[in-house]
C-alpha positions in Angstrom: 0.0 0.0 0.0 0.9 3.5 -0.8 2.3 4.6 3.0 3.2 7.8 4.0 6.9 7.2 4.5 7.9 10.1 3.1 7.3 12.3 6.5 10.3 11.4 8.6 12.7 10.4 5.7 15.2 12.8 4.7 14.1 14.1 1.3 14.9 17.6 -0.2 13.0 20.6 0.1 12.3 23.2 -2.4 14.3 26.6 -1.5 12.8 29.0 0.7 13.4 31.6 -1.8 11.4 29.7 -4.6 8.1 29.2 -2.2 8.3 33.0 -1.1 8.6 34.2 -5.2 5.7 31.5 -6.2 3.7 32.9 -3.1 4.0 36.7 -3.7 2.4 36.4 -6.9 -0.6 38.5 -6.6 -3.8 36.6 -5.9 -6.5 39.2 -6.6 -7.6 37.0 -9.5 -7.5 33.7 -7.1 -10.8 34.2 -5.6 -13.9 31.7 -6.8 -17.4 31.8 -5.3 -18.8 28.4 -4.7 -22.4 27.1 -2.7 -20.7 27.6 1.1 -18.6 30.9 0.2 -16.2 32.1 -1.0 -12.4 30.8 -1.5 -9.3 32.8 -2.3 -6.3 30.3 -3.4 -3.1 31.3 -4.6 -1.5 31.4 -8.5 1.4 29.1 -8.7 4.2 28.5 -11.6 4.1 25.2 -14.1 7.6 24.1 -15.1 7.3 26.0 -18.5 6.4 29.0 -16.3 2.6 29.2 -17.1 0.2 30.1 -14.5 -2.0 27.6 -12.7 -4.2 28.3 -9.9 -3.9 25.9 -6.4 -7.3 26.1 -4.2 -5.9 23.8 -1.0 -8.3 23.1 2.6 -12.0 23.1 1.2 -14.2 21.4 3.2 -16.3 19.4 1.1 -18.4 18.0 4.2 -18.8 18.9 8.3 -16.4 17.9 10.5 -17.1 14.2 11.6 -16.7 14.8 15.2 -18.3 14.3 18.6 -21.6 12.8 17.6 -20.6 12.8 14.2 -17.5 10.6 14.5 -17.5 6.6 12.4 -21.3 8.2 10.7 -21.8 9.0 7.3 -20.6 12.7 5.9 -23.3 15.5 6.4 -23.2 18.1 3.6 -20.6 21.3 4.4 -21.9 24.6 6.4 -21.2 28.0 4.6 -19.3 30.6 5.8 -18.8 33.6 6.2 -15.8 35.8 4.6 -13.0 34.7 2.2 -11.8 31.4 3.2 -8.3 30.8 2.8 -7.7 28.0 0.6 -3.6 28.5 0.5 -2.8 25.6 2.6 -4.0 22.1 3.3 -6.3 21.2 5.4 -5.0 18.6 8.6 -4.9 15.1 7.3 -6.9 12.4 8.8 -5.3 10.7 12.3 -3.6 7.5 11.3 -0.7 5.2 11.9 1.8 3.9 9.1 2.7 0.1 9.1 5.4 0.9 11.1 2.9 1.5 13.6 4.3 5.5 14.0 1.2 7.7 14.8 0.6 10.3 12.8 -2.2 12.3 15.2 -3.6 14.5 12.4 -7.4 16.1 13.3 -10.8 14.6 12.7 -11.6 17.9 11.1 -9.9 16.7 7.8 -12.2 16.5 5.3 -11.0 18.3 3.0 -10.3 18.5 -1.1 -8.3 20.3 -3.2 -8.1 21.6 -7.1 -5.5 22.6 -9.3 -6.7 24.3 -12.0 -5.4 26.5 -15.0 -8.7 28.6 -15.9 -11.5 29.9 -13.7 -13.8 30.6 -16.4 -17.0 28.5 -15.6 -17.1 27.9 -19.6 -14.3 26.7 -19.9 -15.0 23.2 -19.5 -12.1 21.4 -18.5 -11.7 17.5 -18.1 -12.1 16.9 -14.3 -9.6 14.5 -12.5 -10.2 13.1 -9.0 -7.6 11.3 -7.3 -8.1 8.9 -4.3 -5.5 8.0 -2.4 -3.6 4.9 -1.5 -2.6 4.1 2.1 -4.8 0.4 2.8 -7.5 2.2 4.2 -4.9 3.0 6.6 -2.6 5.9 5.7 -2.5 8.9 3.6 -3.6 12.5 1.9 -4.4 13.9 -1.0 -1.6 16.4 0.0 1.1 17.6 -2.5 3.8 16.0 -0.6 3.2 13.3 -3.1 0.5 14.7 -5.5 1.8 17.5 -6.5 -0.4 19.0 -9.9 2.4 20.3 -12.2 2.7 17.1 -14.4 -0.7 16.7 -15.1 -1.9 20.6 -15.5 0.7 20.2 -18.6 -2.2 18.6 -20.7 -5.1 21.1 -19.4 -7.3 18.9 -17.2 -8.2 19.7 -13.6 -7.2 17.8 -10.7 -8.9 16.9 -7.6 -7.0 15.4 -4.7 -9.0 14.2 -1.4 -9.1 13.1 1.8 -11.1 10.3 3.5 -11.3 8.8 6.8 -9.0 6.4 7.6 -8.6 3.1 9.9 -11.5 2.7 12.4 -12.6 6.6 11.9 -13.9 5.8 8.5 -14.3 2.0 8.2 -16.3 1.4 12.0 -19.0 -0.9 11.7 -21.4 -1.6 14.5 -24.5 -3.0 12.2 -26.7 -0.6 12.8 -28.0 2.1 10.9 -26.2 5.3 12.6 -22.8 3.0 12.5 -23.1 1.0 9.2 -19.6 0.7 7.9 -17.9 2.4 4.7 -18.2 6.3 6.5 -14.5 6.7 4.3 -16.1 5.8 1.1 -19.1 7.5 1.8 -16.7 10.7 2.4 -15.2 10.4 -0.8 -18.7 10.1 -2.4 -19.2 13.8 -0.6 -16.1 14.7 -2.1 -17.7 13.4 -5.9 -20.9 15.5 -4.7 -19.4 18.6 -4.0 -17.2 18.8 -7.4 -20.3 18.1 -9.2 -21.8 21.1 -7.7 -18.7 23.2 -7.8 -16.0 22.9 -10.2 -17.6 24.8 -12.9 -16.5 27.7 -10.7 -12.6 26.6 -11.2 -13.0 25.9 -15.2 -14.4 22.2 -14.5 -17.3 20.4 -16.7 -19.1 18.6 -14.3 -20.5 16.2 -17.0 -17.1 15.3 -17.7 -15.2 13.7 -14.1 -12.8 10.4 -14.3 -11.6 9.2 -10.6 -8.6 7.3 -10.6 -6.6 6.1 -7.6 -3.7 3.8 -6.7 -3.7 1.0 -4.3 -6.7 1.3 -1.6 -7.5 4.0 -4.2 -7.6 1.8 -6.8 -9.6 -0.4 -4.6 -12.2 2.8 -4.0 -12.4 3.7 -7.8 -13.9 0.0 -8.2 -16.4 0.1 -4.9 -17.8 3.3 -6.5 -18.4 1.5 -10.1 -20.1 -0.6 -8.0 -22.3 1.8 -5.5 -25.6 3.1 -6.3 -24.8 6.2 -4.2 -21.8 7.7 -7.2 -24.7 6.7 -9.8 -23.8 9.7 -12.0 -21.2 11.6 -10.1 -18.3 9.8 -12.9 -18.1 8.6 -16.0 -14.5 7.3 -16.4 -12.2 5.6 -14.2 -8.6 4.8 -13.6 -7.8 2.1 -11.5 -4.3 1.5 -10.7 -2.9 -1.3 -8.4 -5.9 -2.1 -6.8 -9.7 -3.9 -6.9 -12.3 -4.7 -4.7 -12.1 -8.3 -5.3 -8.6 -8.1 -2.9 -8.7 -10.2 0.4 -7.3 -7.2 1.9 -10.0 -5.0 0.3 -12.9 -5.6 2.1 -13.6 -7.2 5.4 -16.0 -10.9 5.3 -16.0 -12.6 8.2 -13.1 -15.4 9.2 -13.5 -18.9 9.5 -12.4 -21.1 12.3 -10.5 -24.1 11.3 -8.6 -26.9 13.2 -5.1 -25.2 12.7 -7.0 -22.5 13.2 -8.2 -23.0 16.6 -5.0 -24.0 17.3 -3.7 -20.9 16.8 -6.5 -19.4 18.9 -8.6 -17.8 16.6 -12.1 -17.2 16.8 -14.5 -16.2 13.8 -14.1 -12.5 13.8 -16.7 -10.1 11.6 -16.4 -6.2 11.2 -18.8 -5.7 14.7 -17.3 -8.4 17.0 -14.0 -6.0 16.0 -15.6 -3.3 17.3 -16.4 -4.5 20.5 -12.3 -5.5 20.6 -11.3 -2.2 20.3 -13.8 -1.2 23.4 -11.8 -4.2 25.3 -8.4 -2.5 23.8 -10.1 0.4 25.6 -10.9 -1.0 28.8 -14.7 -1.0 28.0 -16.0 -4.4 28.3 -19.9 -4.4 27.0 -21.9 -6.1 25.0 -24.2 -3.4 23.9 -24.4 -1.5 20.8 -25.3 2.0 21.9 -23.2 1.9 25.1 -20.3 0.9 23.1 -21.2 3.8 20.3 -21.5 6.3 22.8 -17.8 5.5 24.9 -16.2 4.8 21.5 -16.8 8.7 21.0 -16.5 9.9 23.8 -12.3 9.2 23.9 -9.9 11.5 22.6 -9.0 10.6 18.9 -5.6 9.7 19.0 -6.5 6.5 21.7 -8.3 5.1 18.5 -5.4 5.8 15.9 -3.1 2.4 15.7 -6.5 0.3 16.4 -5.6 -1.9 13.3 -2.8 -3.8 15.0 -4.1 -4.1 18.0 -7.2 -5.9 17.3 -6.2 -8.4 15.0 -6.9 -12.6 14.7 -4.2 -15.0 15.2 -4.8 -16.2 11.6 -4.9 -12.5 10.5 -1.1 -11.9 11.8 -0.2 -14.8 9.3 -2.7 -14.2 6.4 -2.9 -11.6 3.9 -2.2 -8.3 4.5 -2.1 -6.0 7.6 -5.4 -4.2 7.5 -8.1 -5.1 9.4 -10.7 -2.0 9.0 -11.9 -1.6 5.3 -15.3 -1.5 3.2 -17.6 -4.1 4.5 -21.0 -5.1 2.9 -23.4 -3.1 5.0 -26.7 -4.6 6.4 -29.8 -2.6 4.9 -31.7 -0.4 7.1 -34.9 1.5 6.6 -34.2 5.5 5.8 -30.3 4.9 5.7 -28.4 4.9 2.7 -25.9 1.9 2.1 -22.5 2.1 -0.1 -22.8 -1.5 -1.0 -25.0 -3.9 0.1 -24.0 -7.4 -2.0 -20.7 -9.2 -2.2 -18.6 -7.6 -4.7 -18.1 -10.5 -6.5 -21.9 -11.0 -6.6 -22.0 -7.7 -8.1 -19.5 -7.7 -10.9 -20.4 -10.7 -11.9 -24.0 -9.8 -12.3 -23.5 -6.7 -14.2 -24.6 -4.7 -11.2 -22.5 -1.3 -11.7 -21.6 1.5 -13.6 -20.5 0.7 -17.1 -18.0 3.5 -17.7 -15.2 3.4 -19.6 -12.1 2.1 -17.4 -8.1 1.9 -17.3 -7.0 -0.7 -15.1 -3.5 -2.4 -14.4 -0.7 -3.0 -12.1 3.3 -2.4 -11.7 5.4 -5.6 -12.7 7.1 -6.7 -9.5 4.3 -4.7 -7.2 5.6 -7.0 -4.4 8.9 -5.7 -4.4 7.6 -3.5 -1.4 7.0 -6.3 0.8 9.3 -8.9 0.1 11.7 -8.1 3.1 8.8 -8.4 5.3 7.3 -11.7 4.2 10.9 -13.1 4.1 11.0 -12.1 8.4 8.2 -15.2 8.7 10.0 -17.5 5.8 10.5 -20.2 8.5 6.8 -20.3 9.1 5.7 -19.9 6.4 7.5 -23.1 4.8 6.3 -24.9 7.9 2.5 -23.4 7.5 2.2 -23.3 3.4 -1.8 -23.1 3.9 -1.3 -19.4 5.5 -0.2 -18.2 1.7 -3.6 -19.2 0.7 -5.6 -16.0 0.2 -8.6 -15.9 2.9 -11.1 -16.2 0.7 -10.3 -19.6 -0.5 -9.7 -20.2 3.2 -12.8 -19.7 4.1 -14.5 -22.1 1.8 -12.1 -25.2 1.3 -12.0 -28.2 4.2 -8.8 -28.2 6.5 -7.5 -30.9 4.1 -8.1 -28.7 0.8 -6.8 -25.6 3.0 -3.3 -28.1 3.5 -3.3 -29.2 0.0 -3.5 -25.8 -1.8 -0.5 -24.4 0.2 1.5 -27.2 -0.3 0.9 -26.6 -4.1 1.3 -22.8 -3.9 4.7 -23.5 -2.4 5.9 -26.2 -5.2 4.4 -24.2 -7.8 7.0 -20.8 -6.9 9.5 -22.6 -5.2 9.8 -26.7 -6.2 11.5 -29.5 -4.8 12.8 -27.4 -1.6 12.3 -24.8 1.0 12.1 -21.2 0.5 15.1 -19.2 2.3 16.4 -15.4 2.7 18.1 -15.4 -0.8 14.0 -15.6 -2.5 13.4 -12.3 -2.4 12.2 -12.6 -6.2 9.8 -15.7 -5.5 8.9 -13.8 -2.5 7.9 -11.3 -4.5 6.3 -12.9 -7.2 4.0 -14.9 -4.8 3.4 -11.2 -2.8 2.5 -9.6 -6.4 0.3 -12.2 -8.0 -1.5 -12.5 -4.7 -2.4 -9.2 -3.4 -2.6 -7.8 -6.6 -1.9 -9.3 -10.2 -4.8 -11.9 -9.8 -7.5 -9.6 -8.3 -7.1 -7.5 -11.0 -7.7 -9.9 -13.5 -10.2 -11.4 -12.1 -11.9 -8.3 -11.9 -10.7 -7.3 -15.6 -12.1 -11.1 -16.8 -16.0 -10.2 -15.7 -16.0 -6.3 -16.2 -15.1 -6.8 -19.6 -17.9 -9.5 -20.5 -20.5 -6.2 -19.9 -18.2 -3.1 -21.0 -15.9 -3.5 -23.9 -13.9 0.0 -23.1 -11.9 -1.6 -21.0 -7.9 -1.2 -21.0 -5.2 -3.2 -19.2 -1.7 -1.7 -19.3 1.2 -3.0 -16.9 4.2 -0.8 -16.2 7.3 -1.9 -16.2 9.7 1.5 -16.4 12.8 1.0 -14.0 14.5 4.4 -13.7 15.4 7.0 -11.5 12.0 8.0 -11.1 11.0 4.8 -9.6 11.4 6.9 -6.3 9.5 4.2 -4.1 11.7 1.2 -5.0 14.3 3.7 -4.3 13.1 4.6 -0.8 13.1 1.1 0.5 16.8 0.2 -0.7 15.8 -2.5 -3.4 16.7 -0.9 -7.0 18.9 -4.0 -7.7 15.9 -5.8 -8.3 14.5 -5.5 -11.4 11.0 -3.8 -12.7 8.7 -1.5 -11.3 7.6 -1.9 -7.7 4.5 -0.9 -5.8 3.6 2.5 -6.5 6.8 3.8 -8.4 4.4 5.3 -11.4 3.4 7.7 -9.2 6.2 9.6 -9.7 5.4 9.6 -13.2 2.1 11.4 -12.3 2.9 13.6 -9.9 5.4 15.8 -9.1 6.9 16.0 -5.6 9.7 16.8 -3.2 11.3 12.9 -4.2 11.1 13.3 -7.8 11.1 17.1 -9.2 15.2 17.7 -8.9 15.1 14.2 -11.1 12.7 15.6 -13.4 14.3 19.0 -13.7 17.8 17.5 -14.4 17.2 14.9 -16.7 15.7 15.3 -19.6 15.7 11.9 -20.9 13.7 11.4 -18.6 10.8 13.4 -18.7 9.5 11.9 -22.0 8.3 9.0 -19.5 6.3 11.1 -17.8 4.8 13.3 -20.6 4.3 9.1 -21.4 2.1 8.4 -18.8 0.3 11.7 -18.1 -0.5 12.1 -21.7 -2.1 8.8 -21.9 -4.3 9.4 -18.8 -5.3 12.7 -19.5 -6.2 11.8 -23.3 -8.3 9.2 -21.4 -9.8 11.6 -18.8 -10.8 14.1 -22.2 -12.4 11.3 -24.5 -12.3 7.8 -23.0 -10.1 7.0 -25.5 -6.4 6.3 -23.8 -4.2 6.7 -27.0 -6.6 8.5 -29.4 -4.1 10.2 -31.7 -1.0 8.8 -33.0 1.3 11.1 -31.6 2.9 8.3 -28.9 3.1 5.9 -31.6 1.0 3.0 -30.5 -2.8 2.3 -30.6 -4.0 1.0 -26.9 -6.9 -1.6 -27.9 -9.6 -2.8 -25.3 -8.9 -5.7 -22.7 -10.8 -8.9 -23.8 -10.6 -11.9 -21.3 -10.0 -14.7 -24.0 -6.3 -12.7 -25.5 -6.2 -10.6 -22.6 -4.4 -7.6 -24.2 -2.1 -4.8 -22.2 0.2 -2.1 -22.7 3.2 -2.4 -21.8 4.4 0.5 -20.1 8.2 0.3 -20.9 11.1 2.4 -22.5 8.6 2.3 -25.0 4.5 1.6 -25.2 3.5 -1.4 -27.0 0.8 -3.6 -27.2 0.8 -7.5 -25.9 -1.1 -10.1 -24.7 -1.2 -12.8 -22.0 1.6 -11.6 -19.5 2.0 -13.8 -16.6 0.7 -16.6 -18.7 1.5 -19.3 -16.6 1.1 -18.0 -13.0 -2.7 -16.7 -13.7 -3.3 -20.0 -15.1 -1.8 -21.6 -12.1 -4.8 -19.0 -9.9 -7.4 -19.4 -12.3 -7.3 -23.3 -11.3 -6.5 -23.4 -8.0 -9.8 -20.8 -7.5 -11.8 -23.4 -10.0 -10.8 -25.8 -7.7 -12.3 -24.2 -4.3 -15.6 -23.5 -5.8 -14.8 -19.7 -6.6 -15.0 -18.0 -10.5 -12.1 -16.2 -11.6 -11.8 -16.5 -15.0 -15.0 -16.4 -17.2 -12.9 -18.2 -19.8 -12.6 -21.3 -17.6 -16.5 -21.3 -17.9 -16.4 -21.6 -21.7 
């Protein structure tokens, strides 16, 4: 997941002198009028020097506090003045894997747009980027989205923020506490664009979301929620789908290993109570639990995720234990999803727009090091690489079998050992992300045929992340490096300035989603030299993202083929193919 190491690393930071000459620009001009007030932003410089305007803080919804706090988003209040709009607004509290808290403020829902016209006929392509972070982490601060490469192609961009751990993915089953309060946020964020952005140059009528990771993740929940009918109509999804284990939260299954381990069948409410027992609250009522859970200061709450979770859980799949969840319907409430994703997809049940979707070639580069800490167990307990969902549906003998066959199909005849970090890795990418996305791919595409796969594979100094974590001897592009290709930021903008063989890759990239976000056509124009044709689940076709763009088929032939049976075998679909 996209994690916000960045903050205590040592990175460098733009000259004093350059913020103060950007910033004294004069911002009579920098003032928009939208439903709640008005704004007054600030005019910043593009690399070529051309104007661009940078609207930071809005509030797009109240704060979600006191009473407020885990429920869904009520609409912003107006004020009264010129609100300054120069700076971000707090980010949401949350801890990083690393388990350092970052305390943050509740009040943090906020957006904010970079744009390069305030006409409100202008009509600009509308961009909204969710961020990554597992449902854990994250901002849609320039820190890591900056606006500069994209504004380059005359679109506008959106970045958000959401609630994040158990502020914005509580579930109590009831209909003030449903789950999903983080996507519900960024469906106020979607809400308040619509009604807005035609003050900032926008077209309302013309909005693609994209996000990586957990974004990537959202993007697909809302193709699949009744409650953004009409708020999109393209999408970007990069990284990331709802069908991941570590996407949405079912309920575990106990097993005999299982209960050997201690663990107990644990669904999105039982976790609630947990934290109250964290807490010191030991109840088994709703509304008493409700009403202590906020009552306590905020930053007692921040870190909940690895406190509360499963013995199975610290062994299987990923670290992230408060998510979307399928919400139980209530009279007079409005649900974000209310049917299995799966269920949904399959049955044609979403928004048939125009999509982008695809993945980085060794995403599990990033956690390689961290897998290869529990090797000995993992050779010892093979069953615990089986994803959960297959878990929860095969016998304790099946359960054995499967990660016996996981392990002999990556690593045969032997043991896996600290040396593997690329089987590692290709187990850690083809689980958490590679299959999902296929999967997804496989029955989106029987109902929409503007669908395009592309997978990156650019390895240069640009791939900041891999860079960050110490791994560029291993090859390809890791888990969120094409970021830096779409946004500029303290990590990469000395790079991008310096080398100019370099920034052909990211006019590359930022071309091909912008052209995308105009006409829902990725490559329509022969100016990058390749045509990008739909994704079809019989040749699967992709981009490849490279030194140069081309068009293939049927990349990691033989290791989908290797999930696409071993899913046939536990009862699940994964490829509609395999149906044929």
């Amino acid at each position: 997941m996209v994690i916000k190491l960045f903050r205590n690393l040592s990175v460098k930071i733009r000259s004093d002198s350059l913020l103060i000459s950007m910033q004294s620009r004069s911002m009579a001009d920098a003032i928009v009028t939208v439903k709640e007030g008005r704004l007054r932003g600030a005019v910043k410089n593009l690399y070529n020097s051309s104007d661009y305007y940078s609207f930071k803080g809005i509030p797009y919804a109240q704060p979600p506090v006191g009473k407020l706090r885990f429920k869904a988003p009520h609409p912003p209040q107006p004020w009264q003045g010129i609100l300054d709009a120069t700076k971000h607004g707090p980010v949401c509290p949350q801890a990083a894997p690393t388990k350092e808290i970052l305390e943050g403020d509740e009040n943090c829902l906020f957006l904010n747009i970079y744009t390069r016209s305030l006409k409100s006929d202008s009509k600009i392509p509308v961009m909204i980027y969710i961020h990554g972070g597992g449902f854990l982490s994250g901002s849609g601060d320039d820190e890591l989205y900056g606006p500069k490469f994209l504004l380059n192609h005359k679109v506008i961009l959106v970045t958000i923020n959401y609630r994040l751990e158990v502020f914005g993915f509580l579930c109590l089953d009831t209909p003030e506490v449903p789950g999903n309060a983080g996507l519900k946020d960024q469906i106020a964020a979607f809400k308040w664009v619509r009604n807005n952005i035609s003050q900032f140059g926008g077209d309302p009528e013309n909005v693609t979301i994209f996000g990586e990771s957990a974004g990537g993740a959202s993007v697909t929940f809302n193709m699949l929620s009744s409650m953004s009918k009409g708020l999109f109509n393209k999408a970007i999804s990069q990284s990331g789908v709802c069908l991941h284990d570590w996407a949405y939260h079912t309920p575990n299954r106990a097993s005999k290993l299982q209960q050997l381990l201690n663990k107990q069948k644990v669904d999105a409410k039982t976790r609630a109570f947990r934290i109250g027992k964290v807490l010191g609250k030991e109840t088994n009522d709703t509304e008493e639990l409700l009403e202590f859970l906020q009552s306590v200061p905020s930053k007692e709450l921040i870190g909940m995720n690895y406190k509360v979770a499963s013995e199975d859980e610290k062994r299987r799949g990923l670290p992230i234990r408060f998510g979307p969840v399928v919400e139980k319907k209530f009279d007079n409430t409005e649900a974000f999803l209310t049917e299995n994703p799966l269920d949904l997809l399959i049955s044609g049940k979403f928004q048939p727009v125009p999509l982008i979707i695809g993945y980085n070639s060794r995403e599990g580069i990033l956690l390689s090091y961290s897998e290869l800490k529990k090797i000995d167990f993992t050779n010892k307990f093979p069953s615990f690489l089986v994803p959960a969902e297959i878990a929860r549906k095969v016998s304790e003998e099946k359960l054995k079998e499967f990660g016996e066959r996981i392990k002999a199909f990556y690593c045969p005849n032997r043991d896996m050992n600290s040396n593997d970090v690329n089987i590692i890795s290709d187990i850690v990418t083809d689980i958490y992300f590679i299959h999902g996305i296929y999967r997804f791919s496989n029955f989106y595409s029987k109902f929409v045929k503007e669908i395009y796969m592309y997978r990156f594979n650019l390895d240069t100094e640009l791939n900041c992340f891999k860079s960050l974590i110490g791994l560029t001897e291993y090859k390809g592009a890791c888990h969120a490096d094409e970021l830096f290709y779409l946004f500029n930021n303290n990590m990469n903008e000395d790079i991008y300035e310096k080398k100019d063989n370099l920034r052909q890759y990211v006019h590359m990239m930022t071309k091909t989603w912008t052209d995308f976000a105009k006409t829902g056509i990725p490559t329509p124009d022969s100016i990058l030299g390749v045509k990008w044709t739909p994704y079809t689940s019989r040749n699967k076709e992709y981009l490849s993202i490279d030194n140069e763009l081309a068009m293939d088929k049927g990349a990691e032939k033989e290791r989908l083929e290797f999930w696409t049976k071993l899913y046939s075998d536990a009862g699940l679909p994964s490829d509609i193919i395999s149906k044929l």
